[in-house]
PDB file of N, H, CA, C and O in Angstrom:
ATOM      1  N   UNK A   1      14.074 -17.142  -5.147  1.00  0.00           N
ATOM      2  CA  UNK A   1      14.738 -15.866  -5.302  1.00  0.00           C
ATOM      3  C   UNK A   1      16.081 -15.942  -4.588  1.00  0.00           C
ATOM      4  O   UNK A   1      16.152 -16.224  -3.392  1.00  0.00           O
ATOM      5  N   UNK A   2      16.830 -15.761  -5.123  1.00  0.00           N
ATOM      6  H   UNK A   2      16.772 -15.532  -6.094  1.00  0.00           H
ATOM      7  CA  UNK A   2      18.364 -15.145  -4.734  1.00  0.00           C
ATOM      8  C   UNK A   2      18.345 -14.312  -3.630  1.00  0.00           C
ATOM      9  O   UNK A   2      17.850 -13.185  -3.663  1.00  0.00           O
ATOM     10  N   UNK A   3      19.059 -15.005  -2.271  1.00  0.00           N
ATOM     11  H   UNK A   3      19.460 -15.920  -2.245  1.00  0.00           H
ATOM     12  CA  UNK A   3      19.183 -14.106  -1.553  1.00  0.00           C
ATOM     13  C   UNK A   3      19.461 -12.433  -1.750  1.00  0.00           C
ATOM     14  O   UNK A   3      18.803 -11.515  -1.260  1.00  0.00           O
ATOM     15  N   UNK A   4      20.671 -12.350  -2.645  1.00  0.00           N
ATOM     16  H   UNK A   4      21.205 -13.095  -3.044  1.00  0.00           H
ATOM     17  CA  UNK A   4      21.081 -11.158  -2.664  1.00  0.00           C
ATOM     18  C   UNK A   4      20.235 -10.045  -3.403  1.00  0.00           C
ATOM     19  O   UNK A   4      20.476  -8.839  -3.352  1.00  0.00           O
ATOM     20  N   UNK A   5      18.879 -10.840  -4.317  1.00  0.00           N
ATOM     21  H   UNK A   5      18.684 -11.819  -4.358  1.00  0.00           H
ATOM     22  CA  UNK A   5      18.157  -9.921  -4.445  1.00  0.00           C
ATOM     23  C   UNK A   5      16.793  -9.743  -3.539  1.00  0.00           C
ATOM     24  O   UNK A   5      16.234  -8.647  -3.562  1.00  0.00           O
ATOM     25  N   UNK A   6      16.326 -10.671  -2.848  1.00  0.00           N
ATOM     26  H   UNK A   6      16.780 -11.561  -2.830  1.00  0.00           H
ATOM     27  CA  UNK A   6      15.615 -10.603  -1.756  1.00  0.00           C
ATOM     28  C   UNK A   6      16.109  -9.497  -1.038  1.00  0.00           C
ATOM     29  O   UNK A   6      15.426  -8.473  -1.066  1.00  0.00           O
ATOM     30  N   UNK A   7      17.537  -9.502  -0.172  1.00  0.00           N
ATOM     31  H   UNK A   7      18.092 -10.333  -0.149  1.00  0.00           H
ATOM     32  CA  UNK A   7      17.822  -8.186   0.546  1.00  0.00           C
ATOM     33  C   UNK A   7      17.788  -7.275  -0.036  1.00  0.00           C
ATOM     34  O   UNK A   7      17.234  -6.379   0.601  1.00  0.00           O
ATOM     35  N   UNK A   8      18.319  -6.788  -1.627  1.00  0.00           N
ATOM     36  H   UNK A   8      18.769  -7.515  -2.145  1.00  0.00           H
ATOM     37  CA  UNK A   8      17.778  -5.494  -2.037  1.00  0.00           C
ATOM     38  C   UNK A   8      16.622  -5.124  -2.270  1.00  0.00           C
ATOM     39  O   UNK A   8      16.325  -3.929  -2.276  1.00  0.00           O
ATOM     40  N   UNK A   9      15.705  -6.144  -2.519  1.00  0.00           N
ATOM     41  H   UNK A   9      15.945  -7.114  -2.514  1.00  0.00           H
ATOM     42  CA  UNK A   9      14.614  -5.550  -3.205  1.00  0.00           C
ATOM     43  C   UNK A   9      13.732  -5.090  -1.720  1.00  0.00           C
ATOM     44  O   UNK A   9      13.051  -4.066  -1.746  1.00  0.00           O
ATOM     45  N   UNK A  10      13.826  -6.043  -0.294  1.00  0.00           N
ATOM     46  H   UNK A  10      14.380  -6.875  -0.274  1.00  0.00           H
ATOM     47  CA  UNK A  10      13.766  -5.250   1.014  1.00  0.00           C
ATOM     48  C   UNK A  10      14.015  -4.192   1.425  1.00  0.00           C
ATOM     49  O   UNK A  10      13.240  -3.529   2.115  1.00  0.00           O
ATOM     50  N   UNK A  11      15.301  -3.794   1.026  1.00  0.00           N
ATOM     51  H   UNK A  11      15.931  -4.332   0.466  1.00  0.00           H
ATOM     52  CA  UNK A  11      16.559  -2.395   1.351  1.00  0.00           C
ATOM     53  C   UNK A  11      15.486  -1.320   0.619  1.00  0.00           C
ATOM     54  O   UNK A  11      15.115  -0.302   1.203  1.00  0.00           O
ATOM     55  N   UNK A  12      14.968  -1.739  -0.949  1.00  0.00           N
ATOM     56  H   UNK A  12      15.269  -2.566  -1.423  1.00  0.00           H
ATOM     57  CA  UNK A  12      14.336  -0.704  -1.558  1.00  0.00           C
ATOM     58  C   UNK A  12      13.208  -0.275  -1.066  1.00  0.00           C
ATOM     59  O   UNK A  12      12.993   0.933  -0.976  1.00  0.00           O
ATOM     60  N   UNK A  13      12.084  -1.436  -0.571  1.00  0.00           N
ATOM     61  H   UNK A  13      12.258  -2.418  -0.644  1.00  0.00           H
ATOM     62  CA  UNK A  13      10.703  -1.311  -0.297  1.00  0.00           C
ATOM     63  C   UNK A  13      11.240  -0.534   1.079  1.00  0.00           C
ATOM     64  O   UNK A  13      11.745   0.134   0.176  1.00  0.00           O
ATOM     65  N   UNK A  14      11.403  -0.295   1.597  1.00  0.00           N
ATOM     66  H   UNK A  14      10.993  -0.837   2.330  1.00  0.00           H
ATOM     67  CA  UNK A  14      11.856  -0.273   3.588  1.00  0.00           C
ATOM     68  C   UNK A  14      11.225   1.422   3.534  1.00  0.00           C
ATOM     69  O   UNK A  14      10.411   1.847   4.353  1.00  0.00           O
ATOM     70  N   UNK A  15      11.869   2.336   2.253  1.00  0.00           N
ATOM     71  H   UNK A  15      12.530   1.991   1.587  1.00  0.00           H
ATOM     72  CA  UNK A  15      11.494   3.564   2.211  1.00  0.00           C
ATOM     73  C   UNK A  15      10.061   4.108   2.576  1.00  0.00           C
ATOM     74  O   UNK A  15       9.743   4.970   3.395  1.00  0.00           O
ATOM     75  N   UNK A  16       9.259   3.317   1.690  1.00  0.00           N
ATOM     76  H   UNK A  16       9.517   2.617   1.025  1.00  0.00           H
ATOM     77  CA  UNK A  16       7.844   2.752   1.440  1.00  0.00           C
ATOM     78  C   UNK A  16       6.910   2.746   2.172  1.00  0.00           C
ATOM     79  O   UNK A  16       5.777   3.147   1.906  1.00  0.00           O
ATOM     80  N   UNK A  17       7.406   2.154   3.464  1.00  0.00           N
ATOM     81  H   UNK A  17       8.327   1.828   3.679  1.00  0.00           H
ATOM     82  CA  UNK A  17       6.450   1.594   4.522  1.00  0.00           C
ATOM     83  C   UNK A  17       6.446   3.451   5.229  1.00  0.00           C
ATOM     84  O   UNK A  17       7.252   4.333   4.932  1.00  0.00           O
ATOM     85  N   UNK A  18       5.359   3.548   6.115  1.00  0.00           N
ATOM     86  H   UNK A  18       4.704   2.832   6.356  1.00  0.00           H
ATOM     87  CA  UNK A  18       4.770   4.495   7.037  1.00  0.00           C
ATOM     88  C   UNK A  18       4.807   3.850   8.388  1.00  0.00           C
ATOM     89  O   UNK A  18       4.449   2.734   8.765  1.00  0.00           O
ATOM     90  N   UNK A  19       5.360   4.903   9.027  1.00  0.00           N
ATOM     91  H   UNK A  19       5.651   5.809   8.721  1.00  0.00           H
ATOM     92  CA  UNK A  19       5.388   4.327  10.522  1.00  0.00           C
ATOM     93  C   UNK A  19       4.405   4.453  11.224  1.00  0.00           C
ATOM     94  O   UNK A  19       4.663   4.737  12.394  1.00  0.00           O
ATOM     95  N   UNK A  20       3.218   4.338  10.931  1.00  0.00           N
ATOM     96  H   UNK A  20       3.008   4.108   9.980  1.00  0.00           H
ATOM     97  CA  UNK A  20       1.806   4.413  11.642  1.00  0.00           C
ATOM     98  C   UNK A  20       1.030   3.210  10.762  1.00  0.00           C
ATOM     99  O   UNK A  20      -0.059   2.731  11.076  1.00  0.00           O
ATOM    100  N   UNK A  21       1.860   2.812   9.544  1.00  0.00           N
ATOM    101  H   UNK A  21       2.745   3.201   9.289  1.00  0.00           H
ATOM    102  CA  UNK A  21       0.891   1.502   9.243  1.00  0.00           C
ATOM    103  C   UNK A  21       0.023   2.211   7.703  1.00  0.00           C
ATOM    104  O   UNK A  21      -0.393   1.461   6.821  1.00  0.00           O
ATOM    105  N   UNK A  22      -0.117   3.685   7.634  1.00  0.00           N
ATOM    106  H   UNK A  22       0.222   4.295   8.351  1.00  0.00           H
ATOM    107  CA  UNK A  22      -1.130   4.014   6.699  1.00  0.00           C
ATOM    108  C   UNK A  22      -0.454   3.874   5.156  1.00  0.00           C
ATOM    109  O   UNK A  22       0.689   3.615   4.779  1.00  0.00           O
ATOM    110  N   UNK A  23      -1.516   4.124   4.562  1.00  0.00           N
ATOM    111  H   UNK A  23      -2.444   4.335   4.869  1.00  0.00           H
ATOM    112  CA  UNK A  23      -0.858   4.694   3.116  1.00  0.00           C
ATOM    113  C   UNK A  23      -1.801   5.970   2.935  1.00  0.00           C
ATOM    114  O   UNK A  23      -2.567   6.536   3.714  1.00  0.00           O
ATOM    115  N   UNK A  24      -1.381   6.248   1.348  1.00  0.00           N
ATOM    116  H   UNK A  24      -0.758   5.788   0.715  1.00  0.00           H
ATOM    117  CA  UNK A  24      -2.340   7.680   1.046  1.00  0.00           C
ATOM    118  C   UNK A  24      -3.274   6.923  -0.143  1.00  0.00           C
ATOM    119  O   UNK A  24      -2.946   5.903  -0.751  1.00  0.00           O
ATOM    120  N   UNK A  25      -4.543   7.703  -0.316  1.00  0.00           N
ATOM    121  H   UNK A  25      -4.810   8.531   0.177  1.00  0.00           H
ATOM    122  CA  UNK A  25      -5.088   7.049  -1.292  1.00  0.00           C
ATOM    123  C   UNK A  25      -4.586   7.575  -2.498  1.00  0.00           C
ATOM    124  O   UNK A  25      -4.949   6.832  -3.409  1.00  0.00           O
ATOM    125  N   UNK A  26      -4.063   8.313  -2.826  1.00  0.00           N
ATOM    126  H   UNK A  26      -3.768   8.917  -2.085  1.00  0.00           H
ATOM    127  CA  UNK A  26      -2.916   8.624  -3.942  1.00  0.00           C
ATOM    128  C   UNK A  26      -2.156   7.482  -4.856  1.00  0.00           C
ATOM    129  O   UNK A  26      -2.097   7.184  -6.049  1.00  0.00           O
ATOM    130  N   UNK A  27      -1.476   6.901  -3.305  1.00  0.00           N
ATOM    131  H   UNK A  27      -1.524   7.143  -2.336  1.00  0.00           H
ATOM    132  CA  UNK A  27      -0.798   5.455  -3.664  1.00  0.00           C
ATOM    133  C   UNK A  27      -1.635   4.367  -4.281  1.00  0.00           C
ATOM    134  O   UNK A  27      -1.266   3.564  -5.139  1.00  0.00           O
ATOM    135  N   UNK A  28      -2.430   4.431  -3.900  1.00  0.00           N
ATOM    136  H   UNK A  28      -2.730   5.084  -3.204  1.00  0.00           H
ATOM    137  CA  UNK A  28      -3.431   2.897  -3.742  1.00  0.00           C
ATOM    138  C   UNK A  28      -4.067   3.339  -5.273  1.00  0.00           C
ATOM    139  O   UNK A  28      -4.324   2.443  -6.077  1.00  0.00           O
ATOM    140  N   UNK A  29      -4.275   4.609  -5.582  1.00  0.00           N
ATOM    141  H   UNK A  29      -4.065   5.336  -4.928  1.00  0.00           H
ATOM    142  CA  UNK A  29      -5.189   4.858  -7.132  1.00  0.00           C
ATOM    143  C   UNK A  29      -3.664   4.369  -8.080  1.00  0.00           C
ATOM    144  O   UNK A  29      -3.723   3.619  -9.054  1.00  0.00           O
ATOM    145  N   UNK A  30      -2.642   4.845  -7.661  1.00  0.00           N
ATOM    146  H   UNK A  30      -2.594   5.455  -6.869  1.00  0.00           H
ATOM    147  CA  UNK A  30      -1.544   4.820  -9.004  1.00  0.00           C
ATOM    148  C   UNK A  30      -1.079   3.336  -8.695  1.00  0.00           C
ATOM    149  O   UNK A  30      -0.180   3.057  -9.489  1.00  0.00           O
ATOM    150  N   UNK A  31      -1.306   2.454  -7.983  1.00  0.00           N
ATOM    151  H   UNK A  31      -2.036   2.681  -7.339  1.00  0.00           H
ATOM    152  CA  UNK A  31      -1.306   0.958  -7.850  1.00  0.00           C
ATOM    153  C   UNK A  31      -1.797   0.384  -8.687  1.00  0.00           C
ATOM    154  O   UNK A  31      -1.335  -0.392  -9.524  1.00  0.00           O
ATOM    155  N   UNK A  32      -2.921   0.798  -8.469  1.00  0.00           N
ATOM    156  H   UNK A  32      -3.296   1.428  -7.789  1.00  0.00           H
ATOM    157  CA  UNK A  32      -4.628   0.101  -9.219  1.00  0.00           C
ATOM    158  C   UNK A  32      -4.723   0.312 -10.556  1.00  0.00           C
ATOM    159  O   UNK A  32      -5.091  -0.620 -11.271  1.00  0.00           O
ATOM    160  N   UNK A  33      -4.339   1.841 -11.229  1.00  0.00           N
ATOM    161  H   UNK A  33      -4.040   2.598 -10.648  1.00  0.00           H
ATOM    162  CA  UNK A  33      -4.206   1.950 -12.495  1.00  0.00           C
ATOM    163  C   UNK A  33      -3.090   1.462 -13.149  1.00  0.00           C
ATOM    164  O   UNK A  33      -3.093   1.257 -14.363  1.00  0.00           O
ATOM    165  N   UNK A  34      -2.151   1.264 -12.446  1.00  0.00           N
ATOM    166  H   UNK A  34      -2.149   1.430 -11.460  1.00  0.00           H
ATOM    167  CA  UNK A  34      -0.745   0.539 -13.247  1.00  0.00           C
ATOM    168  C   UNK A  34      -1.433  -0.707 -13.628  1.00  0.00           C
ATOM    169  O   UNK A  34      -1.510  -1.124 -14.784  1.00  0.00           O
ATOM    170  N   UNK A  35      -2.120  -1.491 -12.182  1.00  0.00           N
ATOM    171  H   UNK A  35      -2.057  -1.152 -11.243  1.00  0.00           H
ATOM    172  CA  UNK A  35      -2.616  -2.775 -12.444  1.00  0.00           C
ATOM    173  C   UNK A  35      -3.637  -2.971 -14.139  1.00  0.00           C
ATOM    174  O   UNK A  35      -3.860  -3.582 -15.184  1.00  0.00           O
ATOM    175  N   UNK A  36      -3.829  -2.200 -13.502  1.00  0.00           N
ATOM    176  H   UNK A  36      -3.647  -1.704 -12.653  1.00  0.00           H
ATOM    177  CA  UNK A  36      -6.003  -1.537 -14.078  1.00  0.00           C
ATOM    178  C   UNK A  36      -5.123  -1.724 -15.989  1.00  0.00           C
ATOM    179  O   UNK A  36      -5.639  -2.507 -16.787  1.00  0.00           O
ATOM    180  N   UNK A  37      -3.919  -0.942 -16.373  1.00  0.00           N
ATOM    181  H   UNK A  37      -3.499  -0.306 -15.725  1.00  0.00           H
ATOM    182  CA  UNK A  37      -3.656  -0.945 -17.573  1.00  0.00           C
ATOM    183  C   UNK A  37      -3.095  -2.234 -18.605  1.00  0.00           C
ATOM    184  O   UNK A  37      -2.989  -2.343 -19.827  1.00  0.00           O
ATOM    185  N   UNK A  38      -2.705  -3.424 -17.069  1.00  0.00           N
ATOM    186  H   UNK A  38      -2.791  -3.336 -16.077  1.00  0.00           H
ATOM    187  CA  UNK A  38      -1.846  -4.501 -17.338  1.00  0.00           C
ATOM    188  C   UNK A  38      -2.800  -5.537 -17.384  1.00  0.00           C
ATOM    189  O   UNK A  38      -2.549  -6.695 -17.719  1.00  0.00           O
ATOM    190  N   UNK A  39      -3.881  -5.105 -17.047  1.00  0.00           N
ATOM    191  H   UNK A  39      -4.085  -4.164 -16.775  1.00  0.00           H
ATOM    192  CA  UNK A  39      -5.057  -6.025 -17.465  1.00  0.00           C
ATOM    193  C   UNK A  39      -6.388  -5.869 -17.957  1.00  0.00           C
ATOM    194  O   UNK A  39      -7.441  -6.490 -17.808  1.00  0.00           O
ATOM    195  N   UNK A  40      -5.942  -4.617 -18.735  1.00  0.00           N
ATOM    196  H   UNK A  40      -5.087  -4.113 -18.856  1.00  0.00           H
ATOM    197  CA  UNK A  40      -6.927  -4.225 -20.144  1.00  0.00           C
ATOM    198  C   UNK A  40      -7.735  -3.103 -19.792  1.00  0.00           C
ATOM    199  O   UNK A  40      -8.734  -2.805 -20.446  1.00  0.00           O
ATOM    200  N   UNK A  41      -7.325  -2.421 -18.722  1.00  0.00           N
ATOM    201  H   UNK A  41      -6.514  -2.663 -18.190  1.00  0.00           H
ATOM    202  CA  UNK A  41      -7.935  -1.202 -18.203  1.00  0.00           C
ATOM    203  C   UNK A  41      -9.376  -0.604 -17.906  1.00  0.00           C
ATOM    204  O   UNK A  41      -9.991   0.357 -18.370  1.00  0.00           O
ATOM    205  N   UNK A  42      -9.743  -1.819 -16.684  1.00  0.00           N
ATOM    206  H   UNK A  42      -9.243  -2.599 -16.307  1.00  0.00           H
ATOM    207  CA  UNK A  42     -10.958  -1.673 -16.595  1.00  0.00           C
ATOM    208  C   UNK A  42     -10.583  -0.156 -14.984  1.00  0.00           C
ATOM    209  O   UNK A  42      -9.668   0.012 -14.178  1.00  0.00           O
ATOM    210  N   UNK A  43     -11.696   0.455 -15.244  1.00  0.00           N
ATOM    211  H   UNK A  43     -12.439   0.319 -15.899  1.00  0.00           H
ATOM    212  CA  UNK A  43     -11.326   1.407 -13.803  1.00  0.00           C
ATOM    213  C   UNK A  43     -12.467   1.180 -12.844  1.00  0.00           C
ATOM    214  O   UNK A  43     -13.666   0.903 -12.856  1.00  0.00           O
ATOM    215  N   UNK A  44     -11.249   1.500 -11.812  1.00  0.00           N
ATOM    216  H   UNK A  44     -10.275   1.726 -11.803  1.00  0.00           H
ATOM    217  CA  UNK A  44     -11.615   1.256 -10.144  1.00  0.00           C
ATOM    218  C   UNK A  44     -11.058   2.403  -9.876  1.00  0.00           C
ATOM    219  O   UNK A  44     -10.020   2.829 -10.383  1.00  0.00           O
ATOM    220  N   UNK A  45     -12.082   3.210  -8.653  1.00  0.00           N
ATOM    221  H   UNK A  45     -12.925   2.863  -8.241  1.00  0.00           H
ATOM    222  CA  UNK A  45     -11.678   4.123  -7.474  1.00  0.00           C
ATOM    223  C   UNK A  45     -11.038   3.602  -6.634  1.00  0.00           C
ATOM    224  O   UNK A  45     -11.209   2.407  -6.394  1.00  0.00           O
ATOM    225  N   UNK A  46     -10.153   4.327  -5.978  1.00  0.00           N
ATOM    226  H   UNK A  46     -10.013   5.298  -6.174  1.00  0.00           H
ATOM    227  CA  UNK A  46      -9.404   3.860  -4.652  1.00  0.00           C
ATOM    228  C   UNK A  46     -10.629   3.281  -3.929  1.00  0.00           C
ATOM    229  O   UNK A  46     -10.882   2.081  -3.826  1.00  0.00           O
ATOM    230  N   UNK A  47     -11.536   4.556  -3.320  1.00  0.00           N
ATOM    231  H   UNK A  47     -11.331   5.531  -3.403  1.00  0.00           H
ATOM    232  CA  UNK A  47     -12.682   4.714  -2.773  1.00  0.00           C
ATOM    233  C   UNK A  47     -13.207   3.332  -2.597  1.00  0.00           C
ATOM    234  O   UNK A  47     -13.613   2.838  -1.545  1.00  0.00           O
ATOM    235  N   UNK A  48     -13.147   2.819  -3.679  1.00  0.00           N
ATOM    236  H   UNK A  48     -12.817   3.219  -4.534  1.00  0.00           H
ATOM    237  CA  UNK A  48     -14.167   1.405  -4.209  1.00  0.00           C
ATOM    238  C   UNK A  48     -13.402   0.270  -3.105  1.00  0.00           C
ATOM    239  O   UNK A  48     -14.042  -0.530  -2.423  1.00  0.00           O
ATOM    240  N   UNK A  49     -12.320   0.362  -3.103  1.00  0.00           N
ATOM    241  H   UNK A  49     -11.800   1.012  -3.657  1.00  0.00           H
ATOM    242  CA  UNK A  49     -11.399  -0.641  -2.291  1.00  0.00           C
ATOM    243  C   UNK A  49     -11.154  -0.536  -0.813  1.00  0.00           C
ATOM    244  O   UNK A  49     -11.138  -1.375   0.088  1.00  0.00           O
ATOM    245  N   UNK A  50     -10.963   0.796  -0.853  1.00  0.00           N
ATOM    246  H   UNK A  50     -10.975   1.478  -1.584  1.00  0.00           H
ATOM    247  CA  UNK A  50     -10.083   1.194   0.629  1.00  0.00           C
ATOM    248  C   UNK A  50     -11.047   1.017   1.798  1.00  0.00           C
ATOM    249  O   UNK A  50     -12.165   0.908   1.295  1.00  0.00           O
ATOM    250  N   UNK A  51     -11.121   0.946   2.984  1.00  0.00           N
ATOM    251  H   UNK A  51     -10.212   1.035   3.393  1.00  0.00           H
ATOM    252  CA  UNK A  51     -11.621   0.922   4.238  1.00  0.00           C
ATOM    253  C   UNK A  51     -10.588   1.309   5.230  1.00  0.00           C
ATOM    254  O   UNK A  51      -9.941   0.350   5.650  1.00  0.00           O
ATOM    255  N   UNK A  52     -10.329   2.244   5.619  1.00  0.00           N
ATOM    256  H   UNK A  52     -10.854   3.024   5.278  1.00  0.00           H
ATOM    257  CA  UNK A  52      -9.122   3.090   6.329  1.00  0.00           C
ATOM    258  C   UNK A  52      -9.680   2.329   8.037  1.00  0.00           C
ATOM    259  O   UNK A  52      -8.861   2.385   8.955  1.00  0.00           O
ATOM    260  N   UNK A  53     -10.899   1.751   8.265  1.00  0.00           N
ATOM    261  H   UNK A  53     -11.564   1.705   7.519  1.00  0.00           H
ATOM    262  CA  UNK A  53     -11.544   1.612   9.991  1.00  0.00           C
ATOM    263  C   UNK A  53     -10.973   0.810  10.600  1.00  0.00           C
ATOM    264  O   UNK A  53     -10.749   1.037  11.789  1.00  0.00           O
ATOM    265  N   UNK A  54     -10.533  -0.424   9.990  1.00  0.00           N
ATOM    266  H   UNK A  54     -10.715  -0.608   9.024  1.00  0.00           H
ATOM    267  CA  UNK A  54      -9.825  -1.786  10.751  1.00  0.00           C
ATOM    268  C   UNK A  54      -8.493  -0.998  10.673  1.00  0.00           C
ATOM    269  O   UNK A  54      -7.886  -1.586  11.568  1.00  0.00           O
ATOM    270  N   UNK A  55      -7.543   0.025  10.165  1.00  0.00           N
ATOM    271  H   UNK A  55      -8.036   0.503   9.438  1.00  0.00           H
ATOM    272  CA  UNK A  55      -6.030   0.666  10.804  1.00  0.00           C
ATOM    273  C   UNK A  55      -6.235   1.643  11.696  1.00  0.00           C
ATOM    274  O   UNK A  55      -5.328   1.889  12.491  1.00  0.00           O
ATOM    275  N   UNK A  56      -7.491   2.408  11.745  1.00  0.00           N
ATOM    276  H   UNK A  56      -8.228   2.208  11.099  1.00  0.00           H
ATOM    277  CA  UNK A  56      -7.547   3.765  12.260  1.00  0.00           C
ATOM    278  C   UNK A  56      -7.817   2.863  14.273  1.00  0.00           C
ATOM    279  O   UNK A  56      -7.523   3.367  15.358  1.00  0.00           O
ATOM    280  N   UNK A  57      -8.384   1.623  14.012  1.00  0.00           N
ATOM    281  H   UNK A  57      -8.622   1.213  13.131  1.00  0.00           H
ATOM    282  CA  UNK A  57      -9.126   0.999  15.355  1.00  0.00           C
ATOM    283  C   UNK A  57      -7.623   0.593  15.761  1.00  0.00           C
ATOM    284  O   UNK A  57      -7.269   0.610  16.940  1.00  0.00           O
ATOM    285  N   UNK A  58      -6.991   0.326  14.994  1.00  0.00           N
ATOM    286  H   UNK A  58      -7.277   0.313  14.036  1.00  0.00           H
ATOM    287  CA  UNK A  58      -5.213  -0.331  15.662  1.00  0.00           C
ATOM    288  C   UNK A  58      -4.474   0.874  15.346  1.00  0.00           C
ATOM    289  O   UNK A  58      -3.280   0.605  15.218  1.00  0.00           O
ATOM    290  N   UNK A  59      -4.703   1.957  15.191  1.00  0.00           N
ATOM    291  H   UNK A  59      -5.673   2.175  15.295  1.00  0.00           H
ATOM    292  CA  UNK A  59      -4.004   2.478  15.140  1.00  0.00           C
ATOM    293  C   UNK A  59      -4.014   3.252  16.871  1.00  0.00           C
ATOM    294  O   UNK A  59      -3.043   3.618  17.533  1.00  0.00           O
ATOM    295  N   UNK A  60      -5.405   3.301  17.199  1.00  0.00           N
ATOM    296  H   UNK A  60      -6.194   3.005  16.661  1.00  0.00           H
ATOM    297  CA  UNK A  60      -5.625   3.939  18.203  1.00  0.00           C
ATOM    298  C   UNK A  60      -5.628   2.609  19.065  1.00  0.00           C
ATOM    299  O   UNK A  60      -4.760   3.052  19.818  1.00  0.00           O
ATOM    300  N   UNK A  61      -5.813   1.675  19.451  1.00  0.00           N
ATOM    301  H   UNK A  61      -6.519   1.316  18.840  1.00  0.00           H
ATOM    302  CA  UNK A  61      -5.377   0.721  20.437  1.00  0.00           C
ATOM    303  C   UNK A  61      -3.964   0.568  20.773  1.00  0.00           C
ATOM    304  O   UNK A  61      -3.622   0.158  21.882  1.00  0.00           O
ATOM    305  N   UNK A  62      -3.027   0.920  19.744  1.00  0.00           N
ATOM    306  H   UNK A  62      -3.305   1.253  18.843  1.00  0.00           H
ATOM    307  CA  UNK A  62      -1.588   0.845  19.538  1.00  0.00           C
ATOM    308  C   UNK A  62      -1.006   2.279  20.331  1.00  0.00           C
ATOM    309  O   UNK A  62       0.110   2.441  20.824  1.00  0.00           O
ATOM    310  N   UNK A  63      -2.149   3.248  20.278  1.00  0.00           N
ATOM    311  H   UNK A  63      -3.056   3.117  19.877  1.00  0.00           H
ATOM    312  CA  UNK A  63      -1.502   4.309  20.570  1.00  0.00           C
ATOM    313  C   UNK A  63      -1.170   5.461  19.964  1.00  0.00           C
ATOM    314  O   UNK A  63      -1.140   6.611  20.403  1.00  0.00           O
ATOM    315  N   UNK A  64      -0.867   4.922  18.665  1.00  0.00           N
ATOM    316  H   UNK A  64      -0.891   3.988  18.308  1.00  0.00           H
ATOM    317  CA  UNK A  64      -0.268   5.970  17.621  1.00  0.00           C
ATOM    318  C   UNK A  64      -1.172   6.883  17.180  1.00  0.00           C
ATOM    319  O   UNK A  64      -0.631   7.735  16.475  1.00  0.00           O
ATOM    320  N   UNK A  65      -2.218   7.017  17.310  1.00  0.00           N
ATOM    321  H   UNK A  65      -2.657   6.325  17.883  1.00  0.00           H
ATOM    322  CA  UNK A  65      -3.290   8.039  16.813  1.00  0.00           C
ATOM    323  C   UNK A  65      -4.222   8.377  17.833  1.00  0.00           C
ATOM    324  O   UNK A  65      -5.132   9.172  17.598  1.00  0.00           O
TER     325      UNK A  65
END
């Protein structure tokens, strides 16, 4: 990859990130179904994937929660 698109495509994601580390499961379902449609649309729950315990345990060792 081209530097100069490496730094933008960084510059873009940067918005993205959460400063505690989380996401919403909102995100993670409209991930999965974009995926879910690009490979013949089998469905998955967020639910099915997510485990919020290994961020919530660093989140609180870190402090932030």
């Amino acid at each position: 990859m081209e530097k100069t698109v490496a730094e933008a495509t960084y510059d873009l994601s940067i918005p993205s990130f959460s400063s505690d580390g989380s996401v919403s499961v909102k995100g993670i379902q409209n991930i999965i179904e974009m995926s879910s449609a690009q490979a013949g649309g089998c469905s998955v729950a967020a639910s099915d994937v997510i485990d919020f315990g290994p961020l919530r345990e660093a989140q609180t060792a870190a402090g932030i929660r």
